[in-house]
N, C-alpha and C positions, 0 to 999 in steps of 0.2 A: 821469189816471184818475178815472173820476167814482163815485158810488155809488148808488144805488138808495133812497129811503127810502118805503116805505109806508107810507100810514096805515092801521090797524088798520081806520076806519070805510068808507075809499072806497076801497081797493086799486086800482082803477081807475084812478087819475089820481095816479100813481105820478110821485114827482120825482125827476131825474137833478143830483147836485150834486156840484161836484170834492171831492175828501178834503184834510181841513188837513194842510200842513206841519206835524211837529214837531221843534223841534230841540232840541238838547242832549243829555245825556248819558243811558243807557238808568236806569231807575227802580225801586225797590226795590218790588215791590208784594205785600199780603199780600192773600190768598186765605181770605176767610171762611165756612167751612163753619158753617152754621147750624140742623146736624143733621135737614136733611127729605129723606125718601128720595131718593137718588137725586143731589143734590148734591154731592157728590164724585165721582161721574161727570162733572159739569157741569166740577168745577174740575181734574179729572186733563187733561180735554180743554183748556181754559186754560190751564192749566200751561205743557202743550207749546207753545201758539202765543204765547207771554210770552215764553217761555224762546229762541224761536227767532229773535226778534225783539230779543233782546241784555239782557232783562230778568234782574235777580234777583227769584226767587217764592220768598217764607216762609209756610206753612200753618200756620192756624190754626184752632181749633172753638170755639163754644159748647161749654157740658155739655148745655145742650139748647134747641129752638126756641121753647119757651114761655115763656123770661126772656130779656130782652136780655144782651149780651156782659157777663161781669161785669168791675168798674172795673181791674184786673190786666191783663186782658187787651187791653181800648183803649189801655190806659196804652202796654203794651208797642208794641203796634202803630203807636201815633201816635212813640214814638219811635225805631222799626228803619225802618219805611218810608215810603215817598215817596205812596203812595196805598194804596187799599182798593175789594177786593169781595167782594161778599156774594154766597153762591150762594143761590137759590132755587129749589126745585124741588117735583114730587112725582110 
């Protein structure tokens, strides 16, 4: 199965590349809302396709978009899970 990658600049001349093998066991990944609208739509929609695919997903928020995550809350995250993302939206 290959996948498709576009470049934002030449869409046109679009590459066809197989998908990596991963293996091992499914990943604890936490889901960082970083309060701009509409980003927890992004990660509700995440959720499901993480979750469908054998993951554990822990949600997580800023208190708001215009301070980074405060030190508690990284702390926490770098030690429940195995990766991180961050929604962006608006």
């Amino acid at each position: 199965m290959g996948v498709t990658i576009l470049d934002p600049t030449r869409e046109a001349q679009a590459a066809t590349r197989p998908l990596a093998e991963r293996a091992g066991p499914p990943a604890t990944i936490a889901l960082l809302d970083i309060r701009k609208p509409r980003g927890d739509v992004f990660l509700d929609e995440l959720e499901v396709l993480l979750r469908e695919r054998g993951h554990e997903v822990e949600r997580t928020a800023k208190p708001t978009f215009t301070k980074v995550a405060p030190p508690d809350v990284r702390k926490e995250i770098a030690e429940r899970c195995d990766a991180v993302i961050e929604a962006l939206a608006d």
